[in-house]
matplotlib code that plots the C-alpha trace (Angstrom):
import matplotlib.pyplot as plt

x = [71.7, 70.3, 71.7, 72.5, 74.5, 76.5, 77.6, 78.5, 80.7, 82.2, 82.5, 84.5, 86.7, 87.6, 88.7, 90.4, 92.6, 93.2, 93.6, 96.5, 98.7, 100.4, 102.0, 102.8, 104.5, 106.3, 108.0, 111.1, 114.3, 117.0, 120.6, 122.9, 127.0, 130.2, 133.1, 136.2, 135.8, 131.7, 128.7, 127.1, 123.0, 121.6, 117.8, 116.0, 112.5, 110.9, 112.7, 116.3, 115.6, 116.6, 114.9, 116.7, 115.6, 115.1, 116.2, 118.2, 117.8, 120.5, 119.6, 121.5, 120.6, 118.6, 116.7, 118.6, 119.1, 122.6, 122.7, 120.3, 121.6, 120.2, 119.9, 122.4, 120.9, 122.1, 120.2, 123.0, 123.9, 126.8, 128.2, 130.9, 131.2, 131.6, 129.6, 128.0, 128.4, 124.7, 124.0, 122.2, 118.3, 119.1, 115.5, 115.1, 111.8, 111.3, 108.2, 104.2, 104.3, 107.2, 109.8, 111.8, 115.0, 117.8, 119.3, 122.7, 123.6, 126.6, 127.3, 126.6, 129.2, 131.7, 131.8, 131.6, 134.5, 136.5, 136.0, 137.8]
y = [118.4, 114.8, 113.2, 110.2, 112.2, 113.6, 110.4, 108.9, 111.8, 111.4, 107.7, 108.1, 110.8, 108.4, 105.3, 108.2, 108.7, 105.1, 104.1, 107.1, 105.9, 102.6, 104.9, 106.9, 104.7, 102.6, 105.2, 104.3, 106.5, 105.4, 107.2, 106.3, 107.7, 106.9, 106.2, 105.4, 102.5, 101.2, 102.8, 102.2, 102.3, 103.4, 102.7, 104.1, 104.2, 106.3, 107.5, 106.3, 103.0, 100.6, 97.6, 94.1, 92.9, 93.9, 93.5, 96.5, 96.6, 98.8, 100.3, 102.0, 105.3, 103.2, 101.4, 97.8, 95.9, 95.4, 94.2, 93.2, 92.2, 92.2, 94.2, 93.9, 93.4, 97.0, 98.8, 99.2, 97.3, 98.2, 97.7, 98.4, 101.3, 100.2, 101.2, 104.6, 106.2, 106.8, 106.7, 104.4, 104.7, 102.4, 100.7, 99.3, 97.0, 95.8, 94.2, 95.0, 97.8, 99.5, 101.0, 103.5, 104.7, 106.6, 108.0, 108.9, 110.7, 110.7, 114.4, 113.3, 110.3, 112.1, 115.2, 112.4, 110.7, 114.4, 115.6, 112.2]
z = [116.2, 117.0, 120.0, 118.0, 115.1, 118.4, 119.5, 116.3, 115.9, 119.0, 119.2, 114.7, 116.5, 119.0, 116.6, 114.6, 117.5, 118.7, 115.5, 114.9, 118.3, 116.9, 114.0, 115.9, 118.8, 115.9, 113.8, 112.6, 111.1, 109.2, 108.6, 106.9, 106.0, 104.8, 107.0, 105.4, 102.7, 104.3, 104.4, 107.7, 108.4, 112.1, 112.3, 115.3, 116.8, 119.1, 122.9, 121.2, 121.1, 118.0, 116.2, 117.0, 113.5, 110.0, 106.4, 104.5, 101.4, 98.8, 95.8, 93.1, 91.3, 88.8, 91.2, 91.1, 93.8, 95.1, 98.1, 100.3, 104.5, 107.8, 110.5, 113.3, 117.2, 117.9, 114.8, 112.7, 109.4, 107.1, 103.7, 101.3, 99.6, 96.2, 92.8, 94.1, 90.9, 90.6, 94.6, 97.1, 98.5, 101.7, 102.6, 105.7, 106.6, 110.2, 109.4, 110.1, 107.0, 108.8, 106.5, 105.9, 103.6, 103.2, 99.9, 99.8, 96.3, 94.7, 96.0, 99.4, 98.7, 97.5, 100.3, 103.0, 101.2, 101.3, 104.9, 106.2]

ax = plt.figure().add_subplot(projection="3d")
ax.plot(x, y, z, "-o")
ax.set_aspect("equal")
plt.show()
């Protein structure tokens, strides 16, 4: 093998690498669950920590908008439970390509609604 073919492998596994580490140090997670008459969203990043900002975004079973509201300081964000005949997919964007979601079927719903 060439020397120079070495190091051009070398230096493409390197910006492979680099280039992996800020999606990996940005991933975000969103949960989400009913309590009583709300649903209420958690989003989290890496080491337990929370994003400050960030729209979330509800969805019905059909994909229509319902509702869309921020992000509270501590990461959380809820809503009322209301027209979840068909379920929610609960988006959350935080900016810079970072999103995640959440869907919470109409099974899910209704056991959550049971157990309390």
């Amino acid at each position: 093998m060439r020397p120079l073919s070495i190091v051009f492998g070398i230096s493409l596994l390197v910006l492979i690498l680099i280039g992996s580490i800020p999606s990996i140090a940005h991933q975000l997670s969103v949960f989400a669950w009913v309590e009583g008459n709300s649903v209420l969203v958690e989003a989290c990043l890496p080491k337990g920590k929370h994003p400050k900002l960030g729209d979330v975004l509800v969805y019905d079973g059909e994909d229509q908008l319902l509702l869309k509201t921020r992000l509270l300081p501590d990461g959380t964000s809820s809503f009322p439970l209301e027209n979840w005949e068909t379920g929610f997919r609960i988006v959350l964007d935080i900016g810079h390509g970072h999103r995640a979601y959440w869907i919470l079927t109409p099974y899910d719903i209704q056991q959550q609604r049971d157990g309390q």
